[in-house]
N, C-alpha and C positions, 0 to 999 in steps of 0.2 A: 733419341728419336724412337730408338725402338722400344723401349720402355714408356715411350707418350702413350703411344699407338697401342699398347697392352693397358696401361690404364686406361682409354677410353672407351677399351672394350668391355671394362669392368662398369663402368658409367653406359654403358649400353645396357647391359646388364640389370642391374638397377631399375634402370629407366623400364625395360621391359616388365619387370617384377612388379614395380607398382603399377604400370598400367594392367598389369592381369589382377592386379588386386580391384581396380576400378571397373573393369569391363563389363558391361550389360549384355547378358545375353538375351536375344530377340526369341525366347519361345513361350508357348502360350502356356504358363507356368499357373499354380494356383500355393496359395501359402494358407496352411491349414496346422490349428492345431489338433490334439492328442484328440480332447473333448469332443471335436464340432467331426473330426471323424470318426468316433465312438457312436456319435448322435446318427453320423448319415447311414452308418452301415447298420443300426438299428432298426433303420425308415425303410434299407433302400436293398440291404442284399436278398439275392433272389433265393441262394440257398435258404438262408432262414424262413424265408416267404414261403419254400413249399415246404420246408416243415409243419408252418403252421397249419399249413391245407391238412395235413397228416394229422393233426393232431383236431383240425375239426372234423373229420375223416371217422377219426377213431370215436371223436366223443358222441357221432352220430349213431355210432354202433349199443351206445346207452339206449336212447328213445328206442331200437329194435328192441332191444332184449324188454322191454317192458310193457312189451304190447302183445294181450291176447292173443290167443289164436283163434286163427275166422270161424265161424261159425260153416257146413257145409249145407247146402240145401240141392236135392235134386227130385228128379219128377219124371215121370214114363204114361207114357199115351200111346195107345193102342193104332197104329200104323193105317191096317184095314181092319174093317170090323165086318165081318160074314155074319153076324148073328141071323138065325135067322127067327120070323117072330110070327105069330099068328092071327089073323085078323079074328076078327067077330064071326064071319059068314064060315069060318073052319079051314081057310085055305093058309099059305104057308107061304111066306116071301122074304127073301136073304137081303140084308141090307147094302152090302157091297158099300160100304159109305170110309172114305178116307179121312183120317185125323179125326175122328167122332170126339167133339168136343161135350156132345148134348148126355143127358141122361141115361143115355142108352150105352154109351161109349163106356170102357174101363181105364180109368184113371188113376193113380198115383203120385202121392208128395212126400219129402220125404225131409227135413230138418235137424242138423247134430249138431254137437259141439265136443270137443275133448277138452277136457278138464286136465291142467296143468296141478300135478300134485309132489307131497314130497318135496318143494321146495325148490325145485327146478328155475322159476323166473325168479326166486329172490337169490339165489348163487349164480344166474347168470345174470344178474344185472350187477352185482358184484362183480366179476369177474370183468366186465362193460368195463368199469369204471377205474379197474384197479389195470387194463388196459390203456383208458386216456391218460391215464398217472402217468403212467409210462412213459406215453409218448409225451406226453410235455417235460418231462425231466428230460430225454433223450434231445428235444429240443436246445432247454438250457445249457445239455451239455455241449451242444452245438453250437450257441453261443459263445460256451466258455473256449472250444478250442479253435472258432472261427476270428476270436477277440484276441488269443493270445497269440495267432499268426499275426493280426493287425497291429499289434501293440511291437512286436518284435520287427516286423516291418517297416512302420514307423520310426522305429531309433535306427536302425541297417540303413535305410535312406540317408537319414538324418546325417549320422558318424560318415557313412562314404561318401554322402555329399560333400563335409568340412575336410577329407581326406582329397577328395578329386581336386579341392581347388588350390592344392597344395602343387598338386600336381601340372594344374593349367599355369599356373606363375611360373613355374620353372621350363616346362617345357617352349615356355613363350620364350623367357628370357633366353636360355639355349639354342632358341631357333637365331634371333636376331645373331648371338654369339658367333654362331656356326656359321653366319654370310659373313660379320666380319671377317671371320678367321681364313675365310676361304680369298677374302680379297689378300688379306695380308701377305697366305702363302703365293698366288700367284705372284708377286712382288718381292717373294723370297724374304720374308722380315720374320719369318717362324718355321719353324721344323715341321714337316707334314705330320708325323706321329702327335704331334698337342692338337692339329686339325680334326686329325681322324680319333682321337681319344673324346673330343667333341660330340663328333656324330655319334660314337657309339653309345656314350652317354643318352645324346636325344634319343635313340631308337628304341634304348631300354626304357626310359621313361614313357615314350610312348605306348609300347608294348605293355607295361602294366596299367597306364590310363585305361584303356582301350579293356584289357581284366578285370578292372573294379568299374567301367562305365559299364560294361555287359554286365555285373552284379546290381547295377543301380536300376539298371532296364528291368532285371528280371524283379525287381524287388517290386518298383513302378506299375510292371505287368500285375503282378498277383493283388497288391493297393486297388488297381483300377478295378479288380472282380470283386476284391471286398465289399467296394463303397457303390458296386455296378454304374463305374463310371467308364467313358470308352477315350483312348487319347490325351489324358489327362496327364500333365508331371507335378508332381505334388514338392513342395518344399516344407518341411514339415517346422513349424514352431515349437521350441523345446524351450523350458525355464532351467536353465542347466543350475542354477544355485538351488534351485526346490531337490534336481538331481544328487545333487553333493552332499544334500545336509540329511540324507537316509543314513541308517544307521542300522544293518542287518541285525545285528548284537545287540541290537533292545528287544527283540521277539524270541523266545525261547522258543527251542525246537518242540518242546512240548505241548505250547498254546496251538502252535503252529499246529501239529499233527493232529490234534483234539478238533480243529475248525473245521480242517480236511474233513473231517469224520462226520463230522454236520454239513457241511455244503457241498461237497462232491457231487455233482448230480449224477455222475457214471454210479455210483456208489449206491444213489437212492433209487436206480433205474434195475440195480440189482436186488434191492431189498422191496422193490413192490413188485420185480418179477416171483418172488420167492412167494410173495403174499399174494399173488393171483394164481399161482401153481396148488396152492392150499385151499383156496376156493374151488378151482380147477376139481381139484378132486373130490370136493363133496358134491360138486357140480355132477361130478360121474355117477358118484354113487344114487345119486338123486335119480339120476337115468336109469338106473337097474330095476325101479319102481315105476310099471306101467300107468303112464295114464287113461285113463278112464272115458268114456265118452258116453254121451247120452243123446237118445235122438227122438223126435216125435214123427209119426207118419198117418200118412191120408189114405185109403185105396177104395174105389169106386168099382163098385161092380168087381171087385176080384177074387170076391169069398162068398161064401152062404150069407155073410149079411154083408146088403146093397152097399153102404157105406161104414166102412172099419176104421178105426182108430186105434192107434198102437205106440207104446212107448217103450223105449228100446235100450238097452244099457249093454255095454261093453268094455272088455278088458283084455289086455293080453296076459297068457299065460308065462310067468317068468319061468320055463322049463330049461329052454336050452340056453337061451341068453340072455343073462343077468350084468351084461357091461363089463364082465371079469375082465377082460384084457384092457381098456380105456384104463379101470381103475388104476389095475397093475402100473398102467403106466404114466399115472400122473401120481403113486406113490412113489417112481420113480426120480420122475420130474422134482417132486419137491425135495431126493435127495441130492439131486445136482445142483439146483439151483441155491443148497446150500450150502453145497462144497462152494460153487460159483461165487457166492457171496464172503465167505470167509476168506476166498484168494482174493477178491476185488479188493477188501479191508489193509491185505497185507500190502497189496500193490499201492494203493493210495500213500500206505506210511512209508512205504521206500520210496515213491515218487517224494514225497515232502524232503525225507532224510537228506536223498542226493541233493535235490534242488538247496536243501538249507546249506548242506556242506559249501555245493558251488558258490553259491553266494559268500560264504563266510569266505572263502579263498578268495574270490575275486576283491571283494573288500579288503584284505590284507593286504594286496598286490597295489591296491589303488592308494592305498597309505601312505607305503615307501614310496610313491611317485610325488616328484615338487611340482605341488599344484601351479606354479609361478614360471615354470620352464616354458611353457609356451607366449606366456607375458614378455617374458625376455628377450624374445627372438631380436627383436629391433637393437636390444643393447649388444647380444651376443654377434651380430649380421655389423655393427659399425665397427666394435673390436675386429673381427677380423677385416674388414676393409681397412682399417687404422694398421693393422699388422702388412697390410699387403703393399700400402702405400708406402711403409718403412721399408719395404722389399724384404721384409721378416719370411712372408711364403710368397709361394710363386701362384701366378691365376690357377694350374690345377690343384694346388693344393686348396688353396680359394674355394673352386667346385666341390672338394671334398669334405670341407664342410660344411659348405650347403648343404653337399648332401646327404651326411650325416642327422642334419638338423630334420629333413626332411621327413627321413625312417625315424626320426626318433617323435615326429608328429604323427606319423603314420600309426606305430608303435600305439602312443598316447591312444590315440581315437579308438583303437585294437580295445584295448584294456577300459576304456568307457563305458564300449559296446559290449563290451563279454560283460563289465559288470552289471550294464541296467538288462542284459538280457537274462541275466543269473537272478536277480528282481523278479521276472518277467516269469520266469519256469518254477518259484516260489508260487505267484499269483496261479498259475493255470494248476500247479500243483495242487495247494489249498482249494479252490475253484472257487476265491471269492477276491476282489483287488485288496488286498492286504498291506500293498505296496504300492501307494497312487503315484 
């Protein structure tokens, strides 16, 4: 009898298992793959969005630098006019007359322009443009590391999703276990320590649910900002056999680091800062040569003759200030920015090196693993029921390797994930999908 009662708890068991395998969860869920969230976060992230503002931002700063400068015009009218004048009969009369627009009044006009010389608007529209470079590379690169959160995110869901419902079966089944057990012992037909080895069983289970569901939440959280969605749970579609048939060891560390070299956009962001630092400074120098101005003017009544005409030219003296110190320091500039650029170059290739090492290990690691161990389970889970119904093990031994089998799925998913995200830090390395 008492051995009925112990295998029916195993048949409860079971029973529990497969219903956590069938269970439908009621939440407003969305099933998405890799592609269609690549597409959305494309359309729809905000960060990206106000980069592009930046970079129309900046390219608007072209049309400035290529537009003359205004022309000045001013003019001066005599306030009160006292003149005083003489009539025909000999006598003497002050005009007292405000704002005297008439012929009588003194008037002046006066129209310039500064002439842009030396080169000035053709190195700063240079300079304009080798700015909006900039900012659009810093965009792309935006992309590349807002894409390779998404893409890392995307399998992290995915593996802790296949991980958690590993967890929900078992934890289901242990619950139902744990009210049998508790009936049994009231009735005295089991030792309290198998009850309480039960519980403590479920709580640990629980207690890590509960560790990888707050990982799924937080992965969830950051997915929703990517794709600027709000409340949304994503269940992510994966072709796991397109997964498995990559092969890190067909790409040579070589091509690999040579790509980087071309598509890095942090890379090209350092190489057109270098090449705006060098316009930069002929742009200085360009400044050290004053420009010139030319102006035409009107004056009425303000000289010996009634109305004067005059053309006027101007220059500043480079005595004191010749732009010495700007120079200086955009000689500077260009030599930082090529220190800058030679470290970016090295950084890029040890970003690749690691990421390819990583990858190479994590593939070696995913070799030795039998791809069929997780296939098996159902053969592996009857054997041991088959061994338990012989009274070969006892029910805890039973649990024991369930729960062996569990960590050793758990395990599995671990080593999936390390590997497509060793993939993944390849791709953002490179800064081109090299790895789809």
């Amino acid at each position: 009898m008492h051995g009925l009662r112990i295998y029916m708890l195993v048949l409860i068991f079971f029973a529990a298992t497969a219903s956590a395998q069938t269970r439908i969860v009621n939440v407003d869920t969305i099933k998405i793959s890799l592609q269609q969230a690549e597409k959305i976060f494309i359309d729809s992230n905000l960060t990206l969005l106000a980069q592009k503002y930046q970079v129309e931002a900046t390219r608007a700063l072209i049309i400035q630098a290529r537009l003359w400068n205004n022309p000045n015009l001013s003019g001066t009218i005599l306030i009160l006019n006292n003149k005083q004048i003489t009539a025909t009969d000999g006598s003497t009369q002050t005009l007292h007359k405000y704002f005297d627009f008439s012929s009588a009044g003194e008037q002046s006009y006066q129209i310039g322009q500064l002439i842009s010389i030396a080169g000035k608007k053709r190195n700063g529209v240079k300079v304009a443009r080798l700015n909006t470079l900039m900012a659009e590379d810093q965009y792309y690169d935006l992309i590349r590391t807002l894409k390779s959160q998404l893409r890392t995110d995307f399998y992290t869901i995915f593996y802790n999703q296949q991980s958690l419902s590993i967890y929900a079966q078992e934890i289901e089944a242990l619950n139902k276990t744990s009210l049998a057990y508790q009936i049994l012992l009231q009735k005295g037909f089991i030792a309290k320590k198998e009850a309480l080895r039960i519980q403590a069983q479920l709580f640990a289970l629980e207690n890590e649910q509960i560790a990888l569901s707050n990982q799924i939440t937080q992965s969830q959280a950051d997915l929703n900002i990517l794709l600027d969605a709000r409340g949304k749970y994503y269940i992510p579609l994966v072709d796991t056999a397109a997964l498995n048939r990559i092969i890190i060891s067909s790409y040579s560390l070589l091509s690999l680091s040579d790509s980087a070299l071309a598509n890095r956009y942090d890379l090209k962001v350092s190489s057109a800062n270098l090449e705006s630092s060098k316009y930069s400074l002929k742009l200085q120098k360009s400044l050290a040569y004053p420009d010139p101005s030319i102006s035409y003017s009107f004056d009425r009544n303000g000289s010996y003759v009634p109305s004067s005409r005059f053309l006027s030219l101007g220059i500043d003296i480079p005595i004191f200030n010749r732009n010495q110190g700007n120079i200086k320091n955009a000689v500077f500039s260009i030599k930082n920015n090529e220190a800058q650029l030679s470290n970016q170059q090295k950084i890029v290739e040890a970003d690749v090196y690691k990421a390819y090492n990583a990858a190479i290990q994590n593939e070696k690691l995913a070799k030795n693993f039998d791809p069929l161990f997780t296939q098996n389970y159902n053969i592996l889970v009857q054997e041991v029921l088959k061994n338990y119904q012989k009274r070969n093990i006892g029910l805890l031994e039973f649990l024991d390797y369930y729960d062996s089998f569990k960590q050793n799925v758990l395990q599995t998913n671990t080593l999936k994930l390390n590997r497509i995200t060793a993939y993944e830090l390849i791709n953002f390395a490179v800064g081109k999908d090299i790895i789809k």
